[in-house]
N, C-alpha and C positions, 0 to 999 in steps of 0.2 A: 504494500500500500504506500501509494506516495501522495502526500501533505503539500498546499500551495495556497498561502493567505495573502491575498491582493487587497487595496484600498483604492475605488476609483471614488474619488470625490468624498460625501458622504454612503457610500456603501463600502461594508463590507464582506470579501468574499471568503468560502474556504472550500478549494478544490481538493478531491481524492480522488485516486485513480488505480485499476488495477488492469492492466494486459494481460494476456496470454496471447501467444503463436496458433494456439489451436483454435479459440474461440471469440467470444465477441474480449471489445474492450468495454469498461464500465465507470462511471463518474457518478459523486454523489457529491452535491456542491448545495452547500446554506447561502444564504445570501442573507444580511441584517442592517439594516439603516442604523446613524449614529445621530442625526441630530433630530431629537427627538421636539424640537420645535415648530417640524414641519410639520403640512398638514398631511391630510394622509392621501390627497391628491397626488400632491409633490412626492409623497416617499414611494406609493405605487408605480411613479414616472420612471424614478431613479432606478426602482428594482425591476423593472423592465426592460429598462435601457439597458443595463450591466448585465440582466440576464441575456441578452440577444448576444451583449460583443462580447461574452465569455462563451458561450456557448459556441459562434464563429472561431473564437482562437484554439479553441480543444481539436486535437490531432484526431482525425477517423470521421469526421464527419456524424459524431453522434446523434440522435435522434432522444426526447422524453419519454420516458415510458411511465413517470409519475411523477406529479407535485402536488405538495402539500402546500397552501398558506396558512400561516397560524396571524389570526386579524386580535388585535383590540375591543374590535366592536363588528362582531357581524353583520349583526342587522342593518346596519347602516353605512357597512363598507362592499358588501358582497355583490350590491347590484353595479356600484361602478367596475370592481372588479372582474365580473362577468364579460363587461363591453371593452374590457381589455384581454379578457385574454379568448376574445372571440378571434384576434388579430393573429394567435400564436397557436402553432402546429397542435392538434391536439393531442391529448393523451389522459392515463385516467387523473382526473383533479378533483383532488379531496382540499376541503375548506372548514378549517374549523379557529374558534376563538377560544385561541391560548394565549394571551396576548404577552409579547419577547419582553423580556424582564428588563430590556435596560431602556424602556418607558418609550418605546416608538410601537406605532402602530402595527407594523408589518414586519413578518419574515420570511422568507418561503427556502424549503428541503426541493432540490431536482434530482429526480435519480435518471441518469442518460444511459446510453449504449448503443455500441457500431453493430451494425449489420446485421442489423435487424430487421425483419419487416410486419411493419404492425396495421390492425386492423383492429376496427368496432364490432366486435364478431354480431350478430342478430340477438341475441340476448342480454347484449349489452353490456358484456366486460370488455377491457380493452387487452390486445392478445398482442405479445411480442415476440413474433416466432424467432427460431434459428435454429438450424440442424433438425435434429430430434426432439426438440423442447416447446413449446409453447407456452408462455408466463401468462398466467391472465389474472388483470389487475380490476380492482373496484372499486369506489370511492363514494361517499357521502352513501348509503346505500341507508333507507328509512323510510318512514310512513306516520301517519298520525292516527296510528291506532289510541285506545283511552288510558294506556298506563306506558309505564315501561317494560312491562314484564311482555305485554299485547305485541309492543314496537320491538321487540328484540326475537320472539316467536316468528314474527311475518318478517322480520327480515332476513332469519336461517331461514325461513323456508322457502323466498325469494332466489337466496344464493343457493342452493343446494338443486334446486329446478337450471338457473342459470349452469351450473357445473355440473347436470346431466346432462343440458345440452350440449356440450363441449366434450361432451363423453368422458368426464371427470364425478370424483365424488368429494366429499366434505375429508372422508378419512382415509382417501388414499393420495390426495393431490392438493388440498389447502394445507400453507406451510406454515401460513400470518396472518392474524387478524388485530386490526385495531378498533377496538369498541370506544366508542367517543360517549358521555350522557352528562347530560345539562342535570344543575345540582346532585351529583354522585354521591352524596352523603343522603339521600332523601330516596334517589332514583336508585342504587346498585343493586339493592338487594331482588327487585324486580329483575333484575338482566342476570342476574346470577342463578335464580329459580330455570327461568326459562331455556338458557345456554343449556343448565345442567342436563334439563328433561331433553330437549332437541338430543343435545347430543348423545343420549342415551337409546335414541332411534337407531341414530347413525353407526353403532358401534363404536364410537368413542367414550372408554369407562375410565375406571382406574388399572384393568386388567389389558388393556390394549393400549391406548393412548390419547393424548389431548393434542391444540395446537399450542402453538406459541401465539402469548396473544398479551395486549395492554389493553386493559380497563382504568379509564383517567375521565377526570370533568374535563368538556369540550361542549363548547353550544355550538349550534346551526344556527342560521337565519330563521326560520321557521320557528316563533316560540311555540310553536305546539308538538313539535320534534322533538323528542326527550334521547333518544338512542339515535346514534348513525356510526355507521361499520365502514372501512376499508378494508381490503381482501388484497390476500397475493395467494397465486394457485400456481403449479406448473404442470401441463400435461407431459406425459413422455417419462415421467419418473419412474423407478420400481424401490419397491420398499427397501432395497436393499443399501440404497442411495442415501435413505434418511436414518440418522440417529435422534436420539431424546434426550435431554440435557438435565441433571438430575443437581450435583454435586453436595451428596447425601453427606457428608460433612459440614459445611453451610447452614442449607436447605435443606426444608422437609418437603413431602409430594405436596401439590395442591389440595387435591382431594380432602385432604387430613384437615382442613378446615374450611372445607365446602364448598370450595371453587375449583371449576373444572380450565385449566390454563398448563402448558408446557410450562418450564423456567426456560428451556432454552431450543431450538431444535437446527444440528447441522444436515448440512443437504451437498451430498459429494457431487462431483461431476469430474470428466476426465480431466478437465484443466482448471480446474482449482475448489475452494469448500465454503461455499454459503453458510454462514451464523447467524442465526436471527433469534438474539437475549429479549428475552419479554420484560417487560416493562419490569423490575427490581427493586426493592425496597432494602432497607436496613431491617435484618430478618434472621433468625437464628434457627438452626434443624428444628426445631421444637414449634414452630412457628410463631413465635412470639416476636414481640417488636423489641430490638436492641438498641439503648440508650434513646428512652424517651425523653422527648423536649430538646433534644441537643443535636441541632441540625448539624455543626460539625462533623462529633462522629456517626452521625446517621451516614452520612455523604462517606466517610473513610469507610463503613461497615459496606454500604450499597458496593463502591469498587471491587472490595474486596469478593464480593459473593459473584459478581461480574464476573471478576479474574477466576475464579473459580470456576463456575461455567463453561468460559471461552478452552482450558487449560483441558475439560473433558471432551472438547471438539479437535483441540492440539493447535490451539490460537490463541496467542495473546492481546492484551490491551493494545498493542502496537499494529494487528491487522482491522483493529475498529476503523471504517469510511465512515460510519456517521454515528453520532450520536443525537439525543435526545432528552434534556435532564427536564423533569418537572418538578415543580415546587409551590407549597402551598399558601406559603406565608411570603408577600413581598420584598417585609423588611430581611427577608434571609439572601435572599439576590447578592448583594456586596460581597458577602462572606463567604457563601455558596461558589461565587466566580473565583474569585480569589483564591477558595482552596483549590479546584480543577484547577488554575493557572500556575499555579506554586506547583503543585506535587505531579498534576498529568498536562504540559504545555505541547505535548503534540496530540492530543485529545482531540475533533474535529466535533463541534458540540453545537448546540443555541440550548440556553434557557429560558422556559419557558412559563407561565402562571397556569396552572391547573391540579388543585388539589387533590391525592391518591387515597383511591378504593377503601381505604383504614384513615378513622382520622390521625391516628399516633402517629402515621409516617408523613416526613417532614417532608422527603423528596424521594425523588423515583429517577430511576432511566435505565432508557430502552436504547439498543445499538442494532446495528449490522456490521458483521467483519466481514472479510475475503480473505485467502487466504492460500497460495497455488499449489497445496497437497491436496491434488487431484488422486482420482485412482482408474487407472488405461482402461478397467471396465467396462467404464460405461463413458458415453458420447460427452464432447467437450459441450458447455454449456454455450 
């Protein structure tokens, strides 16, 4: 993995990049405004602009296969956003209000890749073939049924339809899922009912397995919207490809305290090894919450159990492309940055405002590594 932090004006950038000779190349690039005086016309411009002529300098000619923007203020940023990014190539675009802790409005996560060729498939995921693989991506995926528990039932049962058409299933071919729910301390315990029983159709138990997956507050535009999911799938996989990320020293199962979630899940391919750590807390095998109140070592505990995880895929902190830190409490922002910058400065990160699943935990985060212990078995990705 290679690190490239650029400054055009008021934006800031942070490219990663991973090649292989066999397969595609891959880029996961943040983008973050600094002067949080603007309006958020002006910072939407900037991040536009920077996104086109970074995207133009990257080698290969890549292509989006997903972006995230984490807004301020949905409701009231997401329609100008829309008529902006009607201008740019599509791909799946998930939007949600996390809003970037160092007080500007906007940030947005791009994940790119050469040589690819992508399409809207008819049910509506977005599909990024190459070789033997097809990635199929989802975004903002919800409804306005009357609870949370109603919105998270219809919306497995949405995706699960969509990835039969694709001639996929939930539990041989979804690898990530990101569950987004407005007021999380009010709404979870509905989204955690419903996952559990869906997934108990699917053959997803404790005797089989789960996805990897983050459950964090995230609104939509829509306040009647309580739940919305992003999905990553890959067709062309065989089980032999993916592992399950435990690290029973740490951490304990999910299961053990009633949430159905991976901690971690890698996925081999002939030229290199996808990581995708679920969303993490400061958390002990027992499942208890380690050093309440003290977002410090919550933040040194969360790495730690990271590094643990990546360490059973045969990855370290140093193959992470992207990170993603959440945090609950504002005033933790200063201290929170400060310690990633001190102790992990080649870390590729944004922090973000969205309070985790447990009120006790102070902060969270969720990454993807790469990593080119591939294995010749199976087809380069």
């Amino acid at each position: 993995m290679n690190l490239i932090r650029k400054t055009y004006d008021t934006t800031e950038v942070q490219i990663t990049s991973f090649q292989s000779s066999k397969g595609i190349t891959e880029y996961h690039i943040f983008f973050q405004q600094t002067n949080c005086l603007e309006d958020f016309h002006t910072q939407l411009q900037h991040i536009h602009d920077v996104y086109a002529r970074s995207v133009e300098e990257l080698p290969g000619n890549p292509v989006a296969i997903f972006r995230r923007y984490f807004l301020s203020d949905v409701t009231n940023q997401t329609d100008e956003l829309m008529e902006r990014e009607r201008l740019s190539p599509y791909c799946a675009l998930s939007i949600v209000q996390q809003a970037p802790m160092n007080g500007t409005k906007i940030a947005l996560w791009a994940w790119l890749q050469t040589g690819v060729q992508t399409q809207v498939l008819s049910n509506g995921l977005f599909e990024a073939r190459h070789g033997a693989y097809g990635q199929l991506l989802g975004a903002n995926q919800c409804n306005r049924a009357a609870n949370s528990e109603y919105q998270t039932r219809l919306i497995f049962r949405d995706y699960i339809l969509q990835l039969t058409e694709a001639n996929c299933t939930l539990a041989a071919n979804c690898l990530r899922t990101w569950i987004f729910v407005q007021n999380v301390d009010v709404n979870y315990p509905g989204v955690v009912k419903a996952r559990k029983e869906v997934f108990a159709t699917q053959n997803l138990t404790e005797e089989t397995h789960f996805i990897a997956s983050t459950g964090i507050e995230g609104r939509y535009f829509d306040p009647m919207v309580f739940v919305t999911m992003d999905t990553y799938a890959v067709s062309g996989i065989c089980p032999g490809q993916i592992r399950y990320l435990y690290a029973p020293e740490h951490l304990n199962r999910t299961y053990e305290y009633g949430v159905t979630f991976e901690r971690g899940t890698a996925v081999t391919y002939g030229d290199r090894r996808h990581v995708f750590i679920s969303g993490t807390a400061s958390i002990d095998r027992y499942g208890e919450i380690v050093h309440a109140s003290d977002v410090i070592k919550q933040t040194s505990r969360m790495i730690e159990n990271i590094e643990a995880l990546l360490k059973e895929a045969d990855t370290t902190l140093n193959d992470i492309m992207q990170a993603v830190i959440y945090i609950r409490d504002t005033a933790d922002y200063a201290r929170v940055k400060r310690y990633i910058d001190e102790h992990h400065p080649s870390l590729p990160y944004i922090i973000v405002r969205a309070p985790v699943c447990r009120t006790g935990w102070l902060v969270e985060m969720e990454c993807t590594a790469v990593t080119a212990k591939g294995d010749e078995r199976f087809a380069a990705l």
